[in-house]
C-alpha positions as semicolon CSV with decimal commas, in nm:
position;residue;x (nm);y (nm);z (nm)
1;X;-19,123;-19,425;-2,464
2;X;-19,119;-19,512;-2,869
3;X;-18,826;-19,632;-3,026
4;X;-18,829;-19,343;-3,249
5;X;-18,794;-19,082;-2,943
6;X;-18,532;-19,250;-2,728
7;X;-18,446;-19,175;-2,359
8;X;-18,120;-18,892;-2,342
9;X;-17,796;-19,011;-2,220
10;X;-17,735;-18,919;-1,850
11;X;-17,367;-18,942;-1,947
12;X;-17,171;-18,711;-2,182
13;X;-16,820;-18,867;-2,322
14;X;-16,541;-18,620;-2,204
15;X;-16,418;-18,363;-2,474
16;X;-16,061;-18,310;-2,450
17;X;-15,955;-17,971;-2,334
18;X;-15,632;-17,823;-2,506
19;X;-15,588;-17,465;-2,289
20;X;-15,363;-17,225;-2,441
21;X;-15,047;-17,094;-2,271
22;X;-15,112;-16,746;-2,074
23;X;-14,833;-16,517;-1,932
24;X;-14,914;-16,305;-1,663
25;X;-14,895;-16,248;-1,280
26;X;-15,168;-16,530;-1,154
27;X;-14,945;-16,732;-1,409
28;X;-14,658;-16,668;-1,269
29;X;-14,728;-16,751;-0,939
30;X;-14,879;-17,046;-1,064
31;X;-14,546;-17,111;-1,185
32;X;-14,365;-17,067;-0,848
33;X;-14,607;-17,253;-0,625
34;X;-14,595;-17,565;-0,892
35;X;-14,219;-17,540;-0,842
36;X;-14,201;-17,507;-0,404
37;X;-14,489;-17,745;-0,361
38;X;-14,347;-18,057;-0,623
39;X;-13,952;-17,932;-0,467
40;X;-14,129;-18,027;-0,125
41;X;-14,221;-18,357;-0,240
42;X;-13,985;-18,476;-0,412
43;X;-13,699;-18,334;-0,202
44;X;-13,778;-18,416;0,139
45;X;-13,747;-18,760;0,201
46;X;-13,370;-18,662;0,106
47;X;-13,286;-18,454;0,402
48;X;-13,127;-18,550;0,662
49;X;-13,163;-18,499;1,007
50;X;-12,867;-18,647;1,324
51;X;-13,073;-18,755;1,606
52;X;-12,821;-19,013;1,761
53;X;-12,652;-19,349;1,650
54;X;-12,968;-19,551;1,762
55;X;-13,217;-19,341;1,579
56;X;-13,316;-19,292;1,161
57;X;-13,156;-18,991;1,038
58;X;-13,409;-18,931;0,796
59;X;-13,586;-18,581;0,859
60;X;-13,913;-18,680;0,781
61;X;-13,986;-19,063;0,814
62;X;-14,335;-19,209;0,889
63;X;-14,147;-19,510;1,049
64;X;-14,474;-19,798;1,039
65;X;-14,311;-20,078;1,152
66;X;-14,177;-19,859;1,482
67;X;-14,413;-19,685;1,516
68;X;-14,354;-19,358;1,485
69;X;-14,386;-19,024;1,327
70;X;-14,053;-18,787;1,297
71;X;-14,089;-18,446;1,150
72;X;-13,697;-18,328;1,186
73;X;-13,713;-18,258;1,576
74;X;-14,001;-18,344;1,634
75;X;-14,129;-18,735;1,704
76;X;-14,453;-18,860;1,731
77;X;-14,502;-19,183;1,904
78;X;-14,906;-19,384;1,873
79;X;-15,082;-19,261;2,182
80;X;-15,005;-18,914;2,079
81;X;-15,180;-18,915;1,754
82;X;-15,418;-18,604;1,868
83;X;-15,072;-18,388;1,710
84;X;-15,180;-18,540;1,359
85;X;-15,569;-18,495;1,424
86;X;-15,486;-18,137;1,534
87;X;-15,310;-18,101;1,210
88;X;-15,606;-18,234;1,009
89;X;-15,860;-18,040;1,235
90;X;-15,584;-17,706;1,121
91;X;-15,556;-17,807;0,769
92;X;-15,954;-17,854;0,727
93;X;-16,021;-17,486;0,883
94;X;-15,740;-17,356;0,693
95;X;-15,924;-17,457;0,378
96;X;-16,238;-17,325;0,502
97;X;-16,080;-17,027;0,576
98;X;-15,901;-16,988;0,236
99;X;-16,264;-17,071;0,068
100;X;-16,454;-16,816;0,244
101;X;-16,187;-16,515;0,201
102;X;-16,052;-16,612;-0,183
103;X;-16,297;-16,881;-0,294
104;X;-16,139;-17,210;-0,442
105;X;-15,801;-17,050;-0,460
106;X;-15,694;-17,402;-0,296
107;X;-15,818;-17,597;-0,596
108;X;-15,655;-17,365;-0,843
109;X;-15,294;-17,321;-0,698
110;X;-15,186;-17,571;-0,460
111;X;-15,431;-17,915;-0,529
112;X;-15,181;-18,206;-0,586
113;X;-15,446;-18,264;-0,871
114;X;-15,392;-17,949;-1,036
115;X;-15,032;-17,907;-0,947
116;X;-14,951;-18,228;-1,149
117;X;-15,197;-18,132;-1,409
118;X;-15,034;-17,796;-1,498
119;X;-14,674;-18,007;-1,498
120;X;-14,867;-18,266;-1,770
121;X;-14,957;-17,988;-1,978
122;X;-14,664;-17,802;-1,971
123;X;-14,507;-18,151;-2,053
124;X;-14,751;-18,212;-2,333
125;X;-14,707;-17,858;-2,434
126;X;-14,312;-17,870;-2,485
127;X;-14,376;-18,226;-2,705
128;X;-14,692;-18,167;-2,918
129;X;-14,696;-17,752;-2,975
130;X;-14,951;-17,507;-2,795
131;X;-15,308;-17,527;-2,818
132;X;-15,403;-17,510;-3,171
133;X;-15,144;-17,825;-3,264
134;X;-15,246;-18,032;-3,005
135;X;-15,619;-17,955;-3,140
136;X;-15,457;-18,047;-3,518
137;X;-15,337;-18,389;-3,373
138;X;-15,619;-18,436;-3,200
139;X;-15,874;-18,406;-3,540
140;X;-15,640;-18,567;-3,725
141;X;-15,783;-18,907;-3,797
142;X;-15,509;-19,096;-3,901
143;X;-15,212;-19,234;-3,679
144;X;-14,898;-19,196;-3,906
145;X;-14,528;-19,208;-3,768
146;X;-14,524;-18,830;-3,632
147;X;-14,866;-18,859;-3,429
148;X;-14,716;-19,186;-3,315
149;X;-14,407;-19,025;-3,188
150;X;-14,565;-18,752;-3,046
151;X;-14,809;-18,969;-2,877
152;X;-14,515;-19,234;-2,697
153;X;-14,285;-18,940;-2,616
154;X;-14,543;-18,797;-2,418
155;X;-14,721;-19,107;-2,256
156;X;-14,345;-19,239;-2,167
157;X;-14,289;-18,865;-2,000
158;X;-14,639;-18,855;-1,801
159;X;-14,529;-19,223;-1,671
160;X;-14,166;-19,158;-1,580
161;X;-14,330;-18,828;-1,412
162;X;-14,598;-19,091;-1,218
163;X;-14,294;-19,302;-1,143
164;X;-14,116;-19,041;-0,968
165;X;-14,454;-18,975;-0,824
166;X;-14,481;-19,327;-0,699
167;X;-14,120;-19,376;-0,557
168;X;-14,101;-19,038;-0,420
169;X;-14,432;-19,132;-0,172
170;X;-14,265;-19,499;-0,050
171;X;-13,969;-19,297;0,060
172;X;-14,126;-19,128;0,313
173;X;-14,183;-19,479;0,483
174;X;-13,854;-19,593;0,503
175;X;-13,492;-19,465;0,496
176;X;-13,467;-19,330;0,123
177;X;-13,120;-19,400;-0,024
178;X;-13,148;-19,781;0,145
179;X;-13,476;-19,808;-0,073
180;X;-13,403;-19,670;-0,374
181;X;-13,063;-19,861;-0,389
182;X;-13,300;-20,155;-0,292
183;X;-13,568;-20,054;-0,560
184;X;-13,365;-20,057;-0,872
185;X;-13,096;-20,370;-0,758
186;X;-13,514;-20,558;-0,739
187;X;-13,388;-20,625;-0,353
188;X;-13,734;-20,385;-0,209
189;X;-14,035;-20,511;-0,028
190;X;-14,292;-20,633;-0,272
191;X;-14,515;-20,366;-0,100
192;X;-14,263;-20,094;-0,205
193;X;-14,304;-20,217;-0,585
194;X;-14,729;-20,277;-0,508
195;X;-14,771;-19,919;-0,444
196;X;-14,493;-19,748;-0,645
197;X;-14,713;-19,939;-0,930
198;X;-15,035;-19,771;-0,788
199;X;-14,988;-19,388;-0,780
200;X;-14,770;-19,449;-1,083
201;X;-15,104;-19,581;-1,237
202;X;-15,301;-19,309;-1,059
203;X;-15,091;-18,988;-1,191
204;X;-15,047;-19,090;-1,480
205;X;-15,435;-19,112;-1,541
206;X;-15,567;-18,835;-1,312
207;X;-15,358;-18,627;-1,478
208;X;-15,329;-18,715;-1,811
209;X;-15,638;-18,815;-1,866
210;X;-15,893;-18,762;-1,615
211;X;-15,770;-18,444;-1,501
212;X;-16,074;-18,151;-1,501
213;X;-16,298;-18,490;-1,443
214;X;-16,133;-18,558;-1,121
215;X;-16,238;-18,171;-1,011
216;X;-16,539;-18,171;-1,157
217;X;-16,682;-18,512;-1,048
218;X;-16,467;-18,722;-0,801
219;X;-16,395;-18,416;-0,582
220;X;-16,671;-18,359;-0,320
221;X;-16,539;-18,006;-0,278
222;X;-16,712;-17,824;-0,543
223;X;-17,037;-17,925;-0,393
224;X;-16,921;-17,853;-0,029
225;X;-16,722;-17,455;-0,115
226;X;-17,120;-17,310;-0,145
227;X;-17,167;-17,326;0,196
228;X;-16,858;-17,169;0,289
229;X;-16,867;-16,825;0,027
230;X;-17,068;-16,541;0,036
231;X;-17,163;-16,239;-0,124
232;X;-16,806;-16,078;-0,002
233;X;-16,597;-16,361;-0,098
234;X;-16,367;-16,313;-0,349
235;X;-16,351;-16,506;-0,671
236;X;-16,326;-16,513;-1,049
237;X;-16,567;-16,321;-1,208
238;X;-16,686;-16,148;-1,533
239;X;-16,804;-15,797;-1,500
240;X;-17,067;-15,800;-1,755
241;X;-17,213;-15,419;-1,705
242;X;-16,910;-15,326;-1,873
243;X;-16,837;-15,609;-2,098
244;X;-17,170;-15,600;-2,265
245;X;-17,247;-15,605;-2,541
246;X;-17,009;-15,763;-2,712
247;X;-16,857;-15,744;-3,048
248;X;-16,548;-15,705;-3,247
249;X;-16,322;-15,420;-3,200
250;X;-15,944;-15,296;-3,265
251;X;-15,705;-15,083;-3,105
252;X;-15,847;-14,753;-3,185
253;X;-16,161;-14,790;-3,276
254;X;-16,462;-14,697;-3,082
255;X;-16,801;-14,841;-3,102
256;X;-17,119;-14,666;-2,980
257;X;-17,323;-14,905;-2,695
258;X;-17,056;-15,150;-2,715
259;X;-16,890;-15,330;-2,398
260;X;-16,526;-15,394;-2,331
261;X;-16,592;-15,790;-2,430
262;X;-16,437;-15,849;-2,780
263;X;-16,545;-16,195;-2,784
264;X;-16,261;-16,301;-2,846
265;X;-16,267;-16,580;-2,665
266;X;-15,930;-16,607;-2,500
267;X;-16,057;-16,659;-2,175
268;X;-16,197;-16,996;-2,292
269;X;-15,922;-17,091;-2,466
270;X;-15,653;-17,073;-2,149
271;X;-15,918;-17,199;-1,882
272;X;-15,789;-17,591;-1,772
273;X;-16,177;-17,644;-1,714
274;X;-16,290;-17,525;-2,048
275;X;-16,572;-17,306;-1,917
276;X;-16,685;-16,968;-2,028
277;X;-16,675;-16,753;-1,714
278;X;-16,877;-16,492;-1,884
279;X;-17,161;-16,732;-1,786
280;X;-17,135;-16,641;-1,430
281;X;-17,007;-16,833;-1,113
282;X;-16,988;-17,222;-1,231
283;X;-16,949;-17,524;-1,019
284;X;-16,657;-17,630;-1,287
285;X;-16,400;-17,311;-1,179
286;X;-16,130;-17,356;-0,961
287;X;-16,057;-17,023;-0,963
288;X;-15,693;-17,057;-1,107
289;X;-15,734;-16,701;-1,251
290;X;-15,546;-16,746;-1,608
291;X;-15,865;-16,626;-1,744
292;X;-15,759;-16,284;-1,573
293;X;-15,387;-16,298;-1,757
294;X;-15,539;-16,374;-2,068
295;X;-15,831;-16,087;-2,054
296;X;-15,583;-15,848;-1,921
297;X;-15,358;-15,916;-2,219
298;X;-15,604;-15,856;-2,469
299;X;-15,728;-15,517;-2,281
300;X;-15,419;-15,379;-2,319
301;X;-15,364;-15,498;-2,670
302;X;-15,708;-15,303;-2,713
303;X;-15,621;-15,021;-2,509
304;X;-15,874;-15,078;-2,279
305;X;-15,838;-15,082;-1,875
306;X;-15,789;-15,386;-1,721
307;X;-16,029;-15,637;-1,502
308;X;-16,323;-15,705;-1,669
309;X;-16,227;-16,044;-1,546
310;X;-16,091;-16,053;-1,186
311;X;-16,089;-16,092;-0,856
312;X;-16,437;-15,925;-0,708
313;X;-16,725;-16,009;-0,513
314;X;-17,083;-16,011;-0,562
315;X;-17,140;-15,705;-0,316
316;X;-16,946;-15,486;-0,513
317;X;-17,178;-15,533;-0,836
318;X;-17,443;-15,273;-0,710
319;X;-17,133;-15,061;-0,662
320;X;-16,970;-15,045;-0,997
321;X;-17,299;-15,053;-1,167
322;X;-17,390;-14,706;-1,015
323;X;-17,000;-14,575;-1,099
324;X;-16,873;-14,632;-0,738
325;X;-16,536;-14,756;-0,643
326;X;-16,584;-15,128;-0,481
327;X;-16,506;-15,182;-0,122
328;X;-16,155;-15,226;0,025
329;X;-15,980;-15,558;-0,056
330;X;-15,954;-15,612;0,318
331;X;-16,283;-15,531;0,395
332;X;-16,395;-15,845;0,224
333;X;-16,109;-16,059;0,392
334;X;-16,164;-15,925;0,711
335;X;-16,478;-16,012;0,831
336;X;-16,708;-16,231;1,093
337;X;-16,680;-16,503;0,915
338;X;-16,320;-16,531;0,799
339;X;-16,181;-16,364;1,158
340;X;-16,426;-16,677;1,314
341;X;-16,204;-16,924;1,093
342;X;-15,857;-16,781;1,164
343;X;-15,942;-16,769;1,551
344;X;-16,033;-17,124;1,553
345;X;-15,718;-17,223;1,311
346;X;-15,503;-17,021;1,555
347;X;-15,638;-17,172;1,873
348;X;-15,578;-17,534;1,696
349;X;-15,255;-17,453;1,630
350;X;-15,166;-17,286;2,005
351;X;-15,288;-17,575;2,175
352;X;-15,068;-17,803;1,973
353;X;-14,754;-17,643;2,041
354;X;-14,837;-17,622;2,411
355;X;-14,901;-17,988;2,395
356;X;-14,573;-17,985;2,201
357;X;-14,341;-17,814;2,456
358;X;-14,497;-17,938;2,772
359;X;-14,495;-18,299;2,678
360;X;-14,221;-18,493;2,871
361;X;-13,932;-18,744;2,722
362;X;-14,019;-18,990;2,992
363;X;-14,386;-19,144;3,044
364;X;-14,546;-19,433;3,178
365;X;-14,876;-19,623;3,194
366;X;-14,979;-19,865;3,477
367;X;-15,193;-20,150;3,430
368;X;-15,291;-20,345;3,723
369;X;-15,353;-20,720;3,722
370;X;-15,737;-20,768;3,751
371;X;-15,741;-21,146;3,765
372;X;-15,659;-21,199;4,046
373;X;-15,690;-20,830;4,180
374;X;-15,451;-20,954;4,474
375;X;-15,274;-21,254;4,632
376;X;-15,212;-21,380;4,932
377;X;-14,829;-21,487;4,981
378;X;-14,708;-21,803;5,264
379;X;-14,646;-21,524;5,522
380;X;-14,994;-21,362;5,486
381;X;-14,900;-21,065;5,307
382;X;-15,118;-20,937;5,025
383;X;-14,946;-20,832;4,703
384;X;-15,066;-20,657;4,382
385;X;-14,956;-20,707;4,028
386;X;-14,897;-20,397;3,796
387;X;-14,774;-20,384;3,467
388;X;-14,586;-20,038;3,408
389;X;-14,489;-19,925;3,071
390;X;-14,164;-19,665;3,067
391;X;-14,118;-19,496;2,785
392;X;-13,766;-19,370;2,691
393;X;-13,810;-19,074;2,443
394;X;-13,440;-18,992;2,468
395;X;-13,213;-19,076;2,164
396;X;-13,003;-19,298;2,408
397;X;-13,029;-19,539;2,680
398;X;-13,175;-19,416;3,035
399;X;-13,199;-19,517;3,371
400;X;-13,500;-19,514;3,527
401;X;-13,581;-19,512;3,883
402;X;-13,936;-19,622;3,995
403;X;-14,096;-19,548;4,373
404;X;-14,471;-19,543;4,511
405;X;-14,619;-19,304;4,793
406;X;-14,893;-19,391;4,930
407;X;-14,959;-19,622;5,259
408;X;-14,601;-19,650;5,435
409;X;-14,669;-19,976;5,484
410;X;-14,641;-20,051;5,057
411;X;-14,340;-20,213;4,953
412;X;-14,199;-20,216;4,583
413;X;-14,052;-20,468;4,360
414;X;-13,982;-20,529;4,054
415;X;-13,956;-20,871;3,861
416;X;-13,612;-20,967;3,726
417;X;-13,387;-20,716;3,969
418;X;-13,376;-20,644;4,364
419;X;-13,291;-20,273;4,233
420;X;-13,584;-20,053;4,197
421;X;-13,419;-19,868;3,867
422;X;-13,393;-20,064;3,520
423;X;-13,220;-19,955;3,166
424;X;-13,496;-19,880;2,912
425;X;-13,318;-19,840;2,545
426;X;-13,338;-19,540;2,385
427;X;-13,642;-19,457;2,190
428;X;-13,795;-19,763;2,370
429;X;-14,037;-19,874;2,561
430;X;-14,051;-20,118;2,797
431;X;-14,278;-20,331;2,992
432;X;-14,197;-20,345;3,373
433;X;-14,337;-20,625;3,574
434;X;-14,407;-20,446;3,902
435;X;-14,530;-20,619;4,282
436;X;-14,663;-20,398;4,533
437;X;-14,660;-20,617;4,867
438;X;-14,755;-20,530;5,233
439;X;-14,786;-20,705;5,549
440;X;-15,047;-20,920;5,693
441;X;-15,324;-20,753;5,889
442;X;-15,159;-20,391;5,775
443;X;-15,446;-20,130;5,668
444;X;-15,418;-20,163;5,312
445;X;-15,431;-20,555;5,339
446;X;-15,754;-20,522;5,538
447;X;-15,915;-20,232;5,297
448;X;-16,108;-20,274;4,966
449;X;-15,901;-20,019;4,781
450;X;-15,595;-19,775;4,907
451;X;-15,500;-19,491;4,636
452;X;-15,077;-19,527;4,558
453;X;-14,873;-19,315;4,323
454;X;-14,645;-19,460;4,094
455;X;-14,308;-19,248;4,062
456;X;-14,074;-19,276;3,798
457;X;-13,759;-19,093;3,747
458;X;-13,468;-18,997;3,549
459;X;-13,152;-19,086;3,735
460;X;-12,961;-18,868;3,469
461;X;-13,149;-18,544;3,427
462;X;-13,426;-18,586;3,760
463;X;-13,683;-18,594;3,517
464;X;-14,035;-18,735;3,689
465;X;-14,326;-18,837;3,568
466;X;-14,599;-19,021;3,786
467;X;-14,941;-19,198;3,748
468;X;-15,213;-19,287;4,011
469;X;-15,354;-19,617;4,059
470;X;-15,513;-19,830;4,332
471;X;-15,397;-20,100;4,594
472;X;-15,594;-20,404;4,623
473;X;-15,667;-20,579;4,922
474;X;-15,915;-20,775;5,147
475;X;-16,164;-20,554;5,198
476;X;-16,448;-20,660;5,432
């Protein structure tokens, strides 16, 4: 190609998107979600939760360097990690769920990305004026002392909100008021600081500056929600058989052949993506429906009937178009598709708690010494190594009892003690050395492999637990 007729950019530079503030219902609730969902984060590391004098009393701790998981009663120790895949598996076909009934009404209410976003603006928004302010000190050219001002207040209020951010996320990994009493006297881990410095970094770009560019191209979602909507799914939408054409119009007046649409443009000017969603379904929309407030606001300004934007689905088009009333809400929630997703959800989530209650608060694994598999003592007799790992889920020390049944010819004992019980600490657990021995020429000393059960129990409560395993001897 000439110089003259150069190749086009692949790449557009961003253009700044000032949305103007909406009142409304979708706003509202916009409003209140923002509020539980940032109370939730912030908050929670805070409460506390007695589970003993050996034990954090931190409700929710994600306790790395233990180990563990508690979620207030709850505590998840490593080889029961399926509860937090079962969560994942729940929280993926909730979203799929959500998607297929409501569209991206995820992306638009409760995202972390747009839940921070909405606080920036409204941030912004209190410091630099509404929308056609922030669009003066955007054009204006020069940087004098005001657009200076304006400009620090806000940056230093996006990065004290990314701070928060930041030290709000390293409490859930430790006890909180230890680390933040450790955090500002400079005492904290240098990991604490590392990632405080990170997500501080992180918010205060994704959402002051990135912020429709994260949704739009860092999020795979966009390109993955097709596959799970459908003609009865309902989103944002413009219903164009009765908003066109358009043109101007005031309260009052009435225009031969003219739509509903006024053009006036106000549901650009409150959308966060800056799309027009009189252009049909776009990739860009979360479905955040402030286009709805704003629309509505100006139809009744108009004295026109509301929802030329809102909620519908693309079956109900034919509908409307002939003059017929649209399908029940519920008929386009309820069906194969979204009754498929809240079965699986609800089976997810049944299986977990059944896994949840059923689970006992004393375990133990048996590993048997493969090398050698047995050996031979002065008098003859043939003993097996095992190493047995009791867990103590209790929040204080237990006493556990251990016995085999098998062969009565077995004989157990356990390194360190001629008991057969040992203390395992609470919320411990412990590695048991553990001989099975039996007499020369006896059958298990003669056979390849005799089946044994290792018992363990709780000499306070009679709790059991047990776990199969092999005897070792001879053979032929």
């Amino acid at each position: 190609m000439s110089d003259s007729n150069p190749a086009p950019s692949l790449y557009a530079a961003r253009e700044p998107i000032f949305p103007r503030r909406v009142s409304g219902p979708f706003r509202n609730l916009k409003w209140y979600i923002m509020a539980v969902t940032l109370g939730i984060y912030y908050l929670t590391p805070w409460i506390r939760w007695d589970r003993g004098p050996s034990l954090p009393d931190q409700a929710v701790l994600l306790d790395l360097a233990n180990r563990r998981f508690y979620f207030f009663w709850i505590e998840i120790w490593p080889h029961e990690f399926y509860f937090v895949a079962g969560l994942l598996i729940m929280a993926g076909l909730g979203l799929f769920l959500f998607t297929s009934a409501l569209g991206r009404v995820w992306c638009g209410y409760a995202c972390p990305q747009t839940v921070w976003t909405d606080l920036f603006i409204l941030v912004e928004r209190w410091i630099e004026g509404d929308r056609n302010a922030r669009l003066r000190l955007h054009r204006q050219k020069k940087m004098d002392f005001r657009k200076a001002r304006l400009r620090v207040t806000k940056w230093t209020a996006w990065f004290l909100i990314g701070l928060a951010t930041g030290g709000a996320w390293v409490f859930y990994f430790a006890d909180a008021p230890t680390l933040a009493y450790d955090l500002v006297t400079l005492n904290a881990h240098p990991i604490a600081y590392s990632t405080m410095l990170v997500l501080t970094a992180t918010t205060f770009l994704f959402g002051g500056f990135a912020r429709e560019q994260i949704c739009i191209y860092a999020c795979p979602w966009p390109r993955i929600q097709a596959a799970m909507m459908d003609e009865d799914t309902l989103t944002v939408g413009y219903r164009d058989w009765r908003g066109e054409p358009r043109g101007k119009l005031k309260k009052g007046q009435v225009a031969e052949g003219q739509g509903d649409c006024i053009d006036c443009m106000a549901c650009v000017n409150v959308c966060p993506m800056g799309i027009d969603i009189r252009d049909g379904q776009q990739m860009e929309c979360i479905t955040c429906a402030l286009c709805i407030d704003a629309c509505d606001d100006v139809m009744a300004k108009i004295g026109k009937p509301r929802g030329l934007i809102d909620y519908m689905a693309l079956s109900d088009e034919t509908l409307e178009r002939s003059g017929q009333p649209p399908k029940n809400v519920w008929k386009h929630i309820l069906r194969p598709r979204t009754i498929m997703y809240t079965s699986l959800w609800s089976l997810v989530g049944l299986g977990l708690l059944f896994a949840l209650f059923i689970r006992s608060d004393i375990e133990l694994t048996v590993a048997p010494e493969r090398n050698p598999t047995y050996v031979t003592l002065s008098d003859g007799s043939i003993r097996n190594t095992y190493d047995v790992r009791l867990r103590n889920k209790h929040g204080e020390d237990r006493v556990f009892k251990l016995s085999i049944k098998g062969d009565p010819t077995l004989r157990l004992q356990l390194e360190g003690t001629i008991y057969h019980a040992v203390n395992v600490p609470a919320d411990t657990a412990l590695l048991q050395r553990v001989y099975i021995v039996t007499p020369k020429g006896s059958g298990p000393a003669q056979t390849g492999s005799t089946p044994v059960r290792i018992w363990v129990e709780d000499l306070i409560n009679g709790e059991r637990a047990h776990k199969d395993t092999s005897f070792n001897g001879k053979g032929n």
